[in-house]
C-alpha positions in Angstrom: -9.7 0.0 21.8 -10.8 2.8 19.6 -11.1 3.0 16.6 -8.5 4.3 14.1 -9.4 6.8 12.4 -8.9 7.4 8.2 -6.5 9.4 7.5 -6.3 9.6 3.7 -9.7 9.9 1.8 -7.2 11.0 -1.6 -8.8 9.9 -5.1 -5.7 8.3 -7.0 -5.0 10.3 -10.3 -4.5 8.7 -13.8 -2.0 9.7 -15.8 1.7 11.2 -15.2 1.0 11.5 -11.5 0.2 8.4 -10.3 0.9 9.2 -6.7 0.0 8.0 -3.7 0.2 10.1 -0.7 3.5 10.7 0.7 2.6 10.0 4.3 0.4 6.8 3.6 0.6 3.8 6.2 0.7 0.3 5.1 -2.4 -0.5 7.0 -4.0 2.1 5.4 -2.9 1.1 1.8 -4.1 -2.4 3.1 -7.6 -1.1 3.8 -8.1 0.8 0.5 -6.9 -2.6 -1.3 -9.7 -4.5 0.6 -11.8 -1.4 -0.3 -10.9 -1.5 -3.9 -12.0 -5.8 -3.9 -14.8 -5.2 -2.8 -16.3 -2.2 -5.0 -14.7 -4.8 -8.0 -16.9 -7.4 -6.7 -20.2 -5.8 -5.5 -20.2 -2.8 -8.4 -21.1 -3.0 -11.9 -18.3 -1.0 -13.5 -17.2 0.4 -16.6 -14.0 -1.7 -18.3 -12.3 2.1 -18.2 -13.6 2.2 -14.0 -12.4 -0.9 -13.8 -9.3 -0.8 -15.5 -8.6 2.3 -13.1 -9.3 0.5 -10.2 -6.4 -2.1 -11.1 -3.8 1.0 -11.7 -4.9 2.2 -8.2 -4.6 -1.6 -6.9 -1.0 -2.3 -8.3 0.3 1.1 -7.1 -0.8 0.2 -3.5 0.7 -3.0 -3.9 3.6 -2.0 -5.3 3.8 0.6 -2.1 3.7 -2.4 0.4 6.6 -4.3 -1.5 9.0 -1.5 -0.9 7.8 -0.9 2.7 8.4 -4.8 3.4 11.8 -4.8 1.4 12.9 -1.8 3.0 11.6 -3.4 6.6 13.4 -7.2 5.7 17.1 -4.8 5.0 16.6 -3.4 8.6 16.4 -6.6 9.8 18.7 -7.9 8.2 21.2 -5.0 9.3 20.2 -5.8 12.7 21.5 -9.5 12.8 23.9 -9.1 10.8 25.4 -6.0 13.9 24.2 -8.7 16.5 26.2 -11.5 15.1 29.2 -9.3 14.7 28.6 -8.3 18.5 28.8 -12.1 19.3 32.0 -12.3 17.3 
C-alpha cells in the first residue's frame, strides 16, 4: 500500500485568522496533532512557541469534533429513514 501523501504543509496563523485549511482531512488534522505532541515533547520551546502550539492544537481538535458531530447526524438520519422504512 503506498504511501499517502501530505497534502497540507500550511503554518497556522495567530490572530483574527485562525484558519485551518478549508479542504483539510481528518486524518490529516490527526497527523499534525501527533505532529504537534511530539515537537511539545522532544523541543525546548518558548512559553509564547508553546502557547502557539496549543492554539494550533485546540483548533485541530475543535475541527475533528464538528467532522464526528456532523458524521453521528448522518447516521443518525440514516436509522432513523431505515426504521421508518420498517414501519
Amino acid at each position: 500500500m503506498p504511501k499517502e501523501t501530505k497534502k497540507h504543509d500550511w503554518e497556522f496563523q495567530t490572530g483574527s485568522g485562525d484558519e485551518l485549511p478549508s479542504d483539510l482531512t481528518m486524518e490529516e488534522a490527526f497527523s499534525r496533532l501527533d505532529q504537534l505532541l511530539s515537537e511539545l515533547d522532544s523541543e525546548e520551546n518558548s512559553l509564547e512557541t508553546t502557547f502557539e502550539k496549543y492554539k494550533e492544537g485546540l483548533a485541530l481538535v475543535r475541527f475533528c469534533e464538528e467532522k464526528v458531530r456532523a458524521i453521528e447526524q448522518q447516521l443518525q438520519t440514516l436509522e432513523n429513514e431505515d426504521t421508518d422504512d420498517r414501519s
